[in-house]
Structure formats: C-alpha cells, structure tokens
C-alpha positions as CSV (number, residue, x, y, z in Angstrom):
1,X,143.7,131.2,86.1
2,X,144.4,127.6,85.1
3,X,142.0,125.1,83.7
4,X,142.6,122.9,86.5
5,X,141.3,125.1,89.0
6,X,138.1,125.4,87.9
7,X,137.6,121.8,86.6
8,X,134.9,119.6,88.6
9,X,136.5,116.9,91.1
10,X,135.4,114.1,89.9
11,X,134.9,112.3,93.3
12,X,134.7,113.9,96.8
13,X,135.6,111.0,99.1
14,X,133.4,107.9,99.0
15,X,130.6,109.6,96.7
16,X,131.0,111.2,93.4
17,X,129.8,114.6,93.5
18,X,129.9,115.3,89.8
19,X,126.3,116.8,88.3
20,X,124.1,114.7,87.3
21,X,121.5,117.4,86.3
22,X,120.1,115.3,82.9
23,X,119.0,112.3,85.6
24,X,118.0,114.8,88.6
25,X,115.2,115.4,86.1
26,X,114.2,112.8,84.1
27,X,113.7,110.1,87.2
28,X,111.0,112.3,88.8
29,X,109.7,112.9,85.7
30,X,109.5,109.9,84.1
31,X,108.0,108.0,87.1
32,X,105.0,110.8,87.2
33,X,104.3,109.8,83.8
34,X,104.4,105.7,83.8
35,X,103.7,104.8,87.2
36,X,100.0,106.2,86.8
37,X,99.7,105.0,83.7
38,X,101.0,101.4,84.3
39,X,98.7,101.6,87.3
40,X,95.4,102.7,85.6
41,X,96.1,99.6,82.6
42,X,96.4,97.1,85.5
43,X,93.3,97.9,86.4
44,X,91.5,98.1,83.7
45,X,92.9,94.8,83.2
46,X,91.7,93.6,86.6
47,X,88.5,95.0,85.9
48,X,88.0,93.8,82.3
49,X,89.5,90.5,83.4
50,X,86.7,90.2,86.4
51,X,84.2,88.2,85.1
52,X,81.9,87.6,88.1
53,X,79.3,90.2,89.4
54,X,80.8,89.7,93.0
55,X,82.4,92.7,94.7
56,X,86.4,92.5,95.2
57,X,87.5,90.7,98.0
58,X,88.8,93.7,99.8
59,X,85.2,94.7,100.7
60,X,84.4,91.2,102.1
61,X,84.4,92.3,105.8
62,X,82.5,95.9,104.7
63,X,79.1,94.3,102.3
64,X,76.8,94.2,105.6
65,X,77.2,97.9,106.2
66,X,77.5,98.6,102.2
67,X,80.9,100.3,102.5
68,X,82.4,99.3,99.6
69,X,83.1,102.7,97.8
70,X,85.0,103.9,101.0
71,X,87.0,100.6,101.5
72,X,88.3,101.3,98.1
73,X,88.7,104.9,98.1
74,X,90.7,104.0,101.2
75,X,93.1,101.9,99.8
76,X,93.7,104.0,96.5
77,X,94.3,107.2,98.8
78,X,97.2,105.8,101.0
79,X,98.7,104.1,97.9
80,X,98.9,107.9,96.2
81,X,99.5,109.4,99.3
82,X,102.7,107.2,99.5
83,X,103.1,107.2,96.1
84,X,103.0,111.1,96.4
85,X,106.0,111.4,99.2
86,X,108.2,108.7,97.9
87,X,107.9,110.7,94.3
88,X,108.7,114.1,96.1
89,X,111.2,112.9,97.8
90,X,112.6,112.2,94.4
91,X,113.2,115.9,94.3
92,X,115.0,116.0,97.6
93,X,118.0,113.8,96.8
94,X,120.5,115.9,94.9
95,X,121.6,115.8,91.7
96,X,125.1,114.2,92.3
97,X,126.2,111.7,89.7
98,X,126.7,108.9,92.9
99,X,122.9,108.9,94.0
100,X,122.0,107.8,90.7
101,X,121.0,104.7,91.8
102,X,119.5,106.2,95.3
103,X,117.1,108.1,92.6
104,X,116.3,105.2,90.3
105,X,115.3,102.9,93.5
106,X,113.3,105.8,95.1
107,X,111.5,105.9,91.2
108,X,111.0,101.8,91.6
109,X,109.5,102.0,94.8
110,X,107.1,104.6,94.1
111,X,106.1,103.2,90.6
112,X,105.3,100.0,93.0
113,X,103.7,101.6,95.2
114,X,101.4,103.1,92.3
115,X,101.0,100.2,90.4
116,X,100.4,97.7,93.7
117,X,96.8,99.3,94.7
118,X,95.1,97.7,91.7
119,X,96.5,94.7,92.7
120,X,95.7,94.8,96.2
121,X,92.4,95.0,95.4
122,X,92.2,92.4,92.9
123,X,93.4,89.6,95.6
C-alpha cells in the first residue's frame, strides 16, 4: 500500500474534516473549569461590593410575600440549566478541525451564560 492512500484528506468539500482531537477536549474542559469560577468571583465581588442592607433589585416585586430565596434560586437554576446544555452540547459537535470555532463560540456562550446570573442579579 502507498502512503497516500492512507493519508488524511485534508479538506472534504467546504469543511475541513481533519481531527482536531487536542481541541475536542480541552474547550469543554476548560469552560467547566473557568466559567464557574469567573462566575462565583463576580459574585463575591457583587456581594462584597454591596454596601447597603437592601435586598437585590431582582426581589423588588417578591419582598411582600418574602420570596426572596426562591426568586434567586430561580434565576441561578435556569442560568446553570442553560449553562448545562450549551456546555454539553460542546460534546456533541465533532472533533473536526473546521468546527473549531463552532466549539470556541459554543464555550463563549456558555461561559456567559455562567458568568451573567451574578450580574443579573446585581442590576
């Protein structure tokens, strides 16, 4: 057999289908890691940076009925619940080297996602 015959194409029509194993793994990965964290020092800077003894303003419309807690626990479960299915979906999108960018812009989006509930509740 020749070498040629069992080298990779290194583009299939419009999208290059070479592997891109190394990336496949490290964008999941890596967004498991720094979205939470980036998340959890925003808002321990919101909540260090919160001077007043007032609740957020996210609770405004819930005070009479003292359903603050749930309000908030609200919020912070769809934003991991998104956060959850963009970052598995991640996994979904194979490891070709032309989705690179799909993967990296699924990562950004669920990083935000992440990182926008303590900010949410902050305005």
């Amino acid at each position: 057999m020749r070498e040629t015959d069992t080298a990779e194409l290194p583009r299939a029509g419009r999208l290059d289908r070479r592997r891109d194993l190394a990336w496949w793994l490290l964008t999941p990965l890596v967004t498991i890691v720094v979205a939470p964290v980036s998340a959890g020092v925003l808002g321990l800077v919101a909540l260090l940076g919160d001077q007043s003894d007032q609740p957020p303003p996210l609770c405004a419309a819930d005070l009479a009925d003292n359903g603050c807690e749930e309000t908030t626990l609200g919020v912070l479960g769809w934003h991991v619940l998104l956060f959850a299915a963009v970052w598995l979906s991640l996994w979904l999108v194979p490891w070709w080297r032309g989705l690179r960018r799909l993967r990296v812009v699924l990562a950004v989006i669920a990083a935000a996602l992440l990182v926008l509930a303590p900010m949410w509740m902050m305005s």
